[in-house]
DOKOL-847949 format. One record per atom (N, C-alpha, C): x, y, z. Coordinates in steps of 0.1 Angstrom, whole numbers, plus 2048, in hexadecimal, padded with zeros to 3 digits. Each point is the difference from the previous one (the first is absolute). Last residue first. Layout:
DOKOL-847949
XYZ
...
//
This chain:
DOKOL-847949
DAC6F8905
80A7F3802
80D80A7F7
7D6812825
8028047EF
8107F37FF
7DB7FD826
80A80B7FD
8067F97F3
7D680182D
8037FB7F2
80B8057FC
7DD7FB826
80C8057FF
8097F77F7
7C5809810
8107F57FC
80F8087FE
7C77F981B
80A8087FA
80E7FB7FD
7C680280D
80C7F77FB
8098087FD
7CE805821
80A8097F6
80D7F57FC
7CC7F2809
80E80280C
8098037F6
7C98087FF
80C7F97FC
809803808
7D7812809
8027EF803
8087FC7F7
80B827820
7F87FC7F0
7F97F3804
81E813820
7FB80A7FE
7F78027F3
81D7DA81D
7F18017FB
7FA80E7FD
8307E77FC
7FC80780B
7F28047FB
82A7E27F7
7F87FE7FF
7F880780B
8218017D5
80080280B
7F3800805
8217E87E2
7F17FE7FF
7FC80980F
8337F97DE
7F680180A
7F47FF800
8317F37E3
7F78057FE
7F27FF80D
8398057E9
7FB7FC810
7EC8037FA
8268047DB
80A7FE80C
7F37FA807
7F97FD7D3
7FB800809
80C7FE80A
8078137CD
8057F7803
7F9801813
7FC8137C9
802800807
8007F5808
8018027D3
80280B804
80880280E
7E07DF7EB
8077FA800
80C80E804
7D080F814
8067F57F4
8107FE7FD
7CF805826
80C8047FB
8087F97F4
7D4806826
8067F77F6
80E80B7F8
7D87FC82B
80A8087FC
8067F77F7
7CD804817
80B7F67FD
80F80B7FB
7C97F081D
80D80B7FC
8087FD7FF
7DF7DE80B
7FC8087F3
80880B800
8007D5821
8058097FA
7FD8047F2
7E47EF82F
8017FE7EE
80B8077FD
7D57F5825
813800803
8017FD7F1
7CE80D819
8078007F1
80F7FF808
7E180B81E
8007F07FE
8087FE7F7
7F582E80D
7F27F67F9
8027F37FD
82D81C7F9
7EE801801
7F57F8801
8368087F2
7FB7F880C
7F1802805
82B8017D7
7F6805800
7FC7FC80E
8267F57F4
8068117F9
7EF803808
8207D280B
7F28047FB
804813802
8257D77FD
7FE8137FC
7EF7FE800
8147CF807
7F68077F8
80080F7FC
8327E880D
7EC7FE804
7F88097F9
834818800
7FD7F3808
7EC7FB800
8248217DB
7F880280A
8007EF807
8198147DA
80880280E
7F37FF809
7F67F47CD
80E801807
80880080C
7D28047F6
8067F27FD
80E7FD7FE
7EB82D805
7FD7FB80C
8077EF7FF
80481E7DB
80C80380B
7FC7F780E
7F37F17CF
7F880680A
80F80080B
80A8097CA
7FD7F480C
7F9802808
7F48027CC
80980A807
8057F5807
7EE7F17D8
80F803803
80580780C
7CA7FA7FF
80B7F97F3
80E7F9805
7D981D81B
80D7FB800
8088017F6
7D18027FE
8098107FD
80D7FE806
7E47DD7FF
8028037ED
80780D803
7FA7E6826
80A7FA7F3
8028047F7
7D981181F
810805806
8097FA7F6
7D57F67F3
806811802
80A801805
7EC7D27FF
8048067F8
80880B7F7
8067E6834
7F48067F8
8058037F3
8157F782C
7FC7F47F6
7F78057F3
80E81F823
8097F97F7
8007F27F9
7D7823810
80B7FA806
80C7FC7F7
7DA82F7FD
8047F17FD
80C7FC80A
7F582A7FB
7F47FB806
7FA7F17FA
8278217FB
7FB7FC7F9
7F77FA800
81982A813
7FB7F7803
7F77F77F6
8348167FE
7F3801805
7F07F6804
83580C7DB
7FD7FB812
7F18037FE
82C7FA7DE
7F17FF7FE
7FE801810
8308107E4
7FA7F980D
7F08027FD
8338037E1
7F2800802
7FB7F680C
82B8027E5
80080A80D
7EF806806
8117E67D6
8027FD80A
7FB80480F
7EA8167D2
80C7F9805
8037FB80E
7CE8027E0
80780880B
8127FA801
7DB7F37E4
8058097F7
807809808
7E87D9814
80A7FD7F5
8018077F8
7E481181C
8087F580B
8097FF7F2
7D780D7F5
80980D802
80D7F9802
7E17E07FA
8028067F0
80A809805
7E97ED825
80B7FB7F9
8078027F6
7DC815815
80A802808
80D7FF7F6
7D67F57F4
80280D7FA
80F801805
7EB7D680E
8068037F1
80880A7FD
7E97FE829
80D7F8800
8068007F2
7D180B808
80C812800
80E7F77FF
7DE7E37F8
80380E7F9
809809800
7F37E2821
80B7F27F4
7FE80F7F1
7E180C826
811801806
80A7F87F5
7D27F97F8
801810800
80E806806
7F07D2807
8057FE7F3
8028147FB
7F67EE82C
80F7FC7FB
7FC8067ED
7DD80C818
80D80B804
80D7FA7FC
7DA7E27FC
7FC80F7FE
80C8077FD
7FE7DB819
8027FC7F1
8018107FD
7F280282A
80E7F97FE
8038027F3
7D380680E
80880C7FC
8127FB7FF
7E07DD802
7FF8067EE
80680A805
8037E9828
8077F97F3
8028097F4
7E3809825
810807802
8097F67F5
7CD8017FD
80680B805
811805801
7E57D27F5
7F680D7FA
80880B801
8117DA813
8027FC7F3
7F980D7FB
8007F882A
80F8097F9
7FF7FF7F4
7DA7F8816
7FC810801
8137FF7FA
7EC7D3803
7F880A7F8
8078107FD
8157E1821
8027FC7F3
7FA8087F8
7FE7F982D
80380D800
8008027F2
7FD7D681C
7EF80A7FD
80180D7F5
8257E4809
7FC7FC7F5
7F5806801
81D807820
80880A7F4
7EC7F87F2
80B7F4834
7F38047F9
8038077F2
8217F0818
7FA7F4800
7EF8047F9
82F81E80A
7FD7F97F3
7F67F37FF
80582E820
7F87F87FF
8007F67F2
81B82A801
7FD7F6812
7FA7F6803
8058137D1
80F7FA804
8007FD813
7D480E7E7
8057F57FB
80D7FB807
7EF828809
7F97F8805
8037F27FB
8108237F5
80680180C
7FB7F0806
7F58127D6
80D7FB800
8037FE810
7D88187FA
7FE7F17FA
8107F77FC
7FC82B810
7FE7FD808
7FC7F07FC
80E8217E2
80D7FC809
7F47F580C
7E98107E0
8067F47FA
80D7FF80C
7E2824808
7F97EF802
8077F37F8
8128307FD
7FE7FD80E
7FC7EF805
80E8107D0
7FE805809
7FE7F780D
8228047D4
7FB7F4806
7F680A809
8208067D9
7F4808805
7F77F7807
82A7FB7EE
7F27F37FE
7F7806802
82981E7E8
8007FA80F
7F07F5800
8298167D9
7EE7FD804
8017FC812
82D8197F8
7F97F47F7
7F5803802
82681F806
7F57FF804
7FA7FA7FB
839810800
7F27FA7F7
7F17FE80D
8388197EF
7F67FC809
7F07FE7FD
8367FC7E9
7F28047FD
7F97FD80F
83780D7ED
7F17FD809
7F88017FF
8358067ED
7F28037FB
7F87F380D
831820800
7F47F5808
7F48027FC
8338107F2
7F7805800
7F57F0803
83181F814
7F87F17F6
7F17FF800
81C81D817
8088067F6
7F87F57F7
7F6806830
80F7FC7FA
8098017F1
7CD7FC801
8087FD80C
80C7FC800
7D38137E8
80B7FD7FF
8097FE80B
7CE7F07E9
805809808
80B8027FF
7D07F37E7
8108037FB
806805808
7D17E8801
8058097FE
80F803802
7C87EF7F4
8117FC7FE
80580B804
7CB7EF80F
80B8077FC
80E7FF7FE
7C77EF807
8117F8802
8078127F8
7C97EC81A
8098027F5
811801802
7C77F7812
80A7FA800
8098077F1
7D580A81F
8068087FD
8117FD7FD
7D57F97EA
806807806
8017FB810
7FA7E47D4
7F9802806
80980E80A
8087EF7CF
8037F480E
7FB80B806
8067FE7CE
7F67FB806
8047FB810
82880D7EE
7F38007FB
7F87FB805
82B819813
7FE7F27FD
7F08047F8
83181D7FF
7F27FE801
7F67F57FD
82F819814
7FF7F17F7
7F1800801
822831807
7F47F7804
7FD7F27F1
83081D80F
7F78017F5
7F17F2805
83282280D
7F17FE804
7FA7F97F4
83581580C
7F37FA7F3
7F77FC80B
82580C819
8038057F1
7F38027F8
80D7FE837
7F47FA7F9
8038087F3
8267FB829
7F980E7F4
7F67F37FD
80A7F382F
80A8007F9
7F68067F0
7F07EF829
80C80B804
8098087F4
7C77EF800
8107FB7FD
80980D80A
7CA7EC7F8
807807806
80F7FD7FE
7CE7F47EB
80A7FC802
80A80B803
7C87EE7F9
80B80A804
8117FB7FF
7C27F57F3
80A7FA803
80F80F803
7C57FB805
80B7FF7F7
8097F7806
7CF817808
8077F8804
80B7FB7F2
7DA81C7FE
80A80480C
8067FA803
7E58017CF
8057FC80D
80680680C
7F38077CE
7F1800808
8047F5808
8297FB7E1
7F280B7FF
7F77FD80F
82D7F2811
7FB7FB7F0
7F280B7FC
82F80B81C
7F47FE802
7F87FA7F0
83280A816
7FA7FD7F8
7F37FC801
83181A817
7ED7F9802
7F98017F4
83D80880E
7F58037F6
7F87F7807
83381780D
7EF7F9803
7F98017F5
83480E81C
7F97FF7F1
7F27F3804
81A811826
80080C7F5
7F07FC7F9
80A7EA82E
8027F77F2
7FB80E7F3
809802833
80E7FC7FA
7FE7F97F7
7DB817813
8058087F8
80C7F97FB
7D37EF814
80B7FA7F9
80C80C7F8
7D9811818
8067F880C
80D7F57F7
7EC8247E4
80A803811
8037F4808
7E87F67DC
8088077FC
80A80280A
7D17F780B
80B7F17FD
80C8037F9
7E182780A
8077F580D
8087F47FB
7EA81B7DC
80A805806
8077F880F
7DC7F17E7
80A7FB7FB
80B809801
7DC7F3828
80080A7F2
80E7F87FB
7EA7DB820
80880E7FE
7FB80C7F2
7D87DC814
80C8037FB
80980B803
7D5801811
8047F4802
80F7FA7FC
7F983780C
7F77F77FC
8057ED7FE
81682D808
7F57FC80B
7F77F77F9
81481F7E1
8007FC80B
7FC7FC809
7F68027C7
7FC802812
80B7FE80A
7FB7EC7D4
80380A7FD
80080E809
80F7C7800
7F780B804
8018107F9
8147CA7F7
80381080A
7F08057FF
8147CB7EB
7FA805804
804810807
8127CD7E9
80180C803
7F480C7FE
8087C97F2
7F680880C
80280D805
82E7E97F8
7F58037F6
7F47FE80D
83980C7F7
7F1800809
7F98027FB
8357FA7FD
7F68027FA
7F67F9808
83381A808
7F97F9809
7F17FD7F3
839807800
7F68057FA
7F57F4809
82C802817
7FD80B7F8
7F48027F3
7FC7F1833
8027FF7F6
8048077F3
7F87FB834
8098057FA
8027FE7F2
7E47F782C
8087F67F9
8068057F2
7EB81D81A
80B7F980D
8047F27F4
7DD81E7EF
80F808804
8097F5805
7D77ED7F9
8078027F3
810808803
7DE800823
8087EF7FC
8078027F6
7E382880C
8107F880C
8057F97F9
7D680A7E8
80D8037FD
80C801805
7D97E9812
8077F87F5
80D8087FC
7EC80F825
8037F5800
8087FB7F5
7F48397FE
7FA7F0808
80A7F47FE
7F983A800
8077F27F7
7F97F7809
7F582A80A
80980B7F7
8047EE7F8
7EB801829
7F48037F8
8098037F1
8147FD82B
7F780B803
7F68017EC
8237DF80C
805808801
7F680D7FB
7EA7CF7F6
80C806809
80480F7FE
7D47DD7F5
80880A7FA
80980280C
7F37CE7EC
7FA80E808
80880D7FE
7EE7D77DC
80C806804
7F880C80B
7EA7DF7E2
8047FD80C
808803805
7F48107D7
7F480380A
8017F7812
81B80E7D1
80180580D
7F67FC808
8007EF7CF
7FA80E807
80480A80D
8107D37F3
7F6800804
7F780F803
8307EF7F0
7FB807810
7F1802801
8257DD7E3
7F6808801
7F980480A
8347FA7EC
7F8801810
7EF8047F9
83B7F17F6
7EF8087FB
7FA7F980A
8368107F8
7F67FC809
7F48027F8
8377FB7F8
7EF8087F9
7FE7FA80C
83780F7FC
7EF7F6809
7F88077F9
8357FD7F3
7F88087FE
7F17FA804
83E7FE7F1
7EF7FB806
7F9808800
8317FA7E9
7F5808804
7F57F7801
8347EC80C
7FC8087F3
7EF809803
8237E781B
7FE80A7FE
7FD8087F6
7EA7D781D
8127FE7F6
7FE812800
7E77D5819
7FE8117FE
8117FB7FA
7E37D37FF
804808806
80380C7FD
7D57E77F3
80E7FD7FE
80580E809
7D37DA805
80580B7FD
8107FF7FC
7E27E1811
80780480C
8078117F9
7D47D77F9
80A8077FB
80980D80D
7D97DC7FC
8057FE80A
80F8087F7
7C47FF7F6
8137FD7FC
80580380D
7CD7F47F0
80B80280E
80E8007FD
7E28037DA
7F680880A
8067FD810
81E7F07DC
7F580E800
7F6809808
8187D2800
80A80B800
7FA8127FF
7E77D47F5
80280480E
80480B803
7FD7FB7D5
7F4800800
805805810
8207EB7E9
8008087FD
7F3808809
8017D0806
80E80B803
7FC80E7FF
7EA7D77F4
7FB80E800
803809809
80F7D07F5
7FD8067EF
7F780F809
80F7E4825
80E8047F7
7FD80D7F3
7D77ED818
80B80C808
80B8057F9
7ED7D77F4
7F480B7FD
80A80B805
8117DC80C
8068027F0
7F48087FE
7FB7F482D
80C8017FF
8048097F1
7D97E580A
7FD80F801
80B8067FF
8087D57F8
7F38047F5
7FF80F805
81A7E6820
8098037F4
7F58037EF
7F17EE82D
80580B7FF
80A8047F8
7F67D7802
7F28057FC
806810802
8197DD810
8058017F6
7F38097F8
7FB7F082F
80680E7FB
8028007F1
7DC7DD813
80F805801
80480C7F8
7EE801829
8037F67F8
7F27FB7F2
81582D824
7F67F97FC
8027F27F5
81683080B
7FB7F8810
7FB7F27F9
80481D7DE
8117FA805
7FB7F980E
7D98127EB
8047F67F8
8117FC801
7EF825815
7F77F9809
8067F17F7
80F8287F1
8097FD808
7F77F280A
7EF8157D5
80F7F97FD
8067F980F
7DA813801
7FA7F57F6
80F7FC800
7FD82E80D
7FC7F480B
7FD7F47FA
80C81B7DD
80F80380B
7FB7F580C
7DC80A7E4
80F7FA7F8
80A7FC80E
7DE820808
7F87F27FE
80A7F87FA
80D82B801
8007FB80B
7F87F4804
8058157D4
8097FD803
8047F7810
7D58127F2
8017F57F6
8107F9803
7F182B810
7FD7F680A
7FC7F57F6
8158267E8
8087FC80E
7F87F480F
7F280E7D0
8087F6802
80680080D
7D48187EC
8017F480B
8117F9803
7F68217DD
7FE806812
8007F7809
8077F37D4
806809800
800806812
7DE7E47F0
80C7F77FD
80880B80B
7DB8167EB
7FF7FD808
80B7F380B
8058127D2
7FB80A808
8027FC810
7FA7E97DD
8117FC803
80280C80A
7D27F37E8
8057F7810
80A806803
7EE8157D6
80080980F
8027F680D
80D8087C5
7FC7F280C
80580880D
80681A7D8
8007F47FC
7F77F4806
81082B812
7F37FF7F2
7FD7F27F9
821809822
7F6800807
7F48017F8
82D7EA7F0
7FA809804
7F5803807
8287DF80A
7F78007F8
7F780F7FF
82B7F081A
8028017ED
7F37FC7F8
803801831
80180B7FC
8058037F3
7F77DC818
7F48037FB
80480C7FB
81E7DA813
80180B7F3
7F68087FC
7FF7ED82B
80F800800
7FE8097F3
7DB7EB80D
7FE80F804
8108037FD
7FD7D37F2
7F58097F8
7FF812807
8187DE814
8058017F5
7FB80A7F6
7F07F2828
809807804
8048027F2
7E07E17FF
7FB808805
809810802
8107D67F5
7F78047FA
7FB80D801
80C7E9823
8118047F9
7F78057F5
7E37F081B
806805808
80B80B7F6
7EB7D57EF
7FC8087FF
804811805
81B7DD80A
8018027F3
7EE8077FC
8077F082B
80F8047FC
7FB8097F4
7DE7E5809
80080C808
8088077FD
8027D47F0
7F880A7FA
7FC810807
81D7DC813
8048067F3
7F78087F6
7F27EA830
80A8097F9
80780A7F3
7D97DF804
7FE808801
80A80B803
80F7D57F5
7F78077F7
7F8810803
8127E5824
80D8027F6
7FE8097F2
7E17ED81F
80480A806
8078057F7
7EE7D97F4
7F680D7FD
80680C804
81A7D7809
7FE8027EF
7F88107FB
7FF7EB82C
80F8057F9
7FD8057F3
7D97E8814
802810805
80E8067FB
7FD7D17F4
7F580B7F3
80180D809
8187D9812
8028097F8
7FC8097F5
7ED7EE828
80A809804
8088067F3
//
């Protein structure tokens, strides 16, 4: 009887503390480069069901004798605070004062291509949504028109009209692309100036730009990371794995061959542009906002490095995960809004309406 004690006891605490280990490691992976060492990569994506393996380890180990064992997953938790708060913050934001505000929204619209058309063909869905939630600068990547009427896309006269309560505009297209990025404001667009990523594939790219509001000037960059370029048979081999985790191990060959290497792939081609970002980012003042889609999560190395010093408005005022992305099984927040010491997250949203397969973010920010 007392050798089974003994064993159980032992095998507790080694579970515990592998368990915690384990959390620890995806907790900081993101202070490793992706050039460097491509596990932290993968760490990185796994932590939110590394966290949830913790958390039921913690609560099954209070039921259960003896408890004083729950206090190993307990002190794992404590040391990756930070880490939690992140990818589920429970921030409530700061209250309205009367000094100047001002909402971004980014949104990648996917081309439009899951948007229907409304009001006799002249707008659609998505750009409804943007009107009705009011933003004063809106940025959108995967931007897409037509040079046609009637055709799959708006012209870039329709989306003009149908967004007329946003004057000022600029579409950034990379070389030998149609697919870009855009940014629509209420408010004068001063400077323009394109962030040119290298060596990175079309059609991901970033623009700064200088708005004024109210008389204050709002430097913004909207950005377009690497994306995993995942296709069809890899989403379906993820699908397949996260419904079925008992055969995940038949499946082993084709992740390790296919959706691992393009994973690595694209992190360490996205830890590029995060640099380029970064260099700009600290020659920006205060009053500097980064948004868009980073096609990364927040545990990740790319989102920390082009953070730094900023804040994430969503980890400020947002509630749980914010998933931004929803395709194909995928739940992830990879759209981000950040901000710097400057400014200050009144209220931050996730609206969740399927005219993409991202779900548009929006924050309401104001000058301190």
């Amino acid at each position: 009887m007392n050798l089974l004690l003994k064993t159980y006891r032992l095998f507790s605490i080694t579970i515990n503390i592998v368990a915690g280990c384990l959390l620890l490691f995806s907790a900081y992976s993101h202070l490793i480069p992706p050039t460097a060492w491509k596990l932290p990569i993968y760490f990185a994506l796994a932590f939110p069901v590394i966290l949830f393996i913790v958390v039921l380890l913690t609560v099954i180990q209070i039921f259960i004798r003896p408890r004083k064992y729950a206090l190993i997953p307990i002190v794992f938790l404590l040391i990756c605070t930070p880490a939690v708060r992140t990818c589920f913050p429970i921030g409530g934001g700061y209250s309205h004062n009367d000094k100047t505000t001002f909402t971004v929204m980014s949104y990648n619209i996917m081309a439009f291509r899951e948007a229907e058309k409304t009001k006799n063909g002249t707008s659609n869905t998505l750009l409804d949504l943007i009107n009705q939630c009011g933003a004063d600068v809106v940025c959108m990547q995967e931007y897409r028109t037509s040079t046609k009427p009637g055709e799959r896309y708006p012209t870039q006269r329709q989306v003009n009209k149908a967004l007329s309560a946003y004057p000022y505009h600029h579409v950034s297209y990379p070389k030998n692309s149609k697919i870009g990025i855009a940014c629509y404001s209420k408010h004068p667009i001063k400077k323009i100036e394109a962030i040119p990523f290298y060596n990175t594939p079309t059609p991901h790219r970033a623009c700064l730009y200088e708005i004024e509001i109210d008389g204050r000037k709002l430097h913004l960059i909207n950005c377009h990371m690497q994306s995993n370029q995942l296709d069809t048979h890899d989403r379906e081999l993820y699908a397949q794995i996260t419904q079925n985790p008992t055969h995940a191990t038949d499946l082993l060959p084709q992740v390790g061959d296919k959706l691992l290497r393009k994973l690595s792939k694209a992190a360490i081609v996205r830890a590029d542009q995060a640099q380029i970002l970064d260099n700009i980012i600290e020659k920006m003042p205060s009053s500097i906002v980064v948004c868009g889609d980073f096609n990364d999560t927040p545990q990740s190395y790319t989102y920390y490095k082009v953070r730094g010093n900023l804040h994430d408005a969503y980890v400020s005022a947002g509630f749980g995960p914010g998933i931004t992305y929803h395709a194909a099984g995928f739940r992830f927040r990879i759209d981000h809004i950040l901000h710097g010491e400057g400014l200050r997250t009144l209220d931050c949203d996730i609206i969740r309406e399927k005219y993409s397969d991202h779900y548009p973010i929006i924050a309401t920010l104001q000058y301190y």
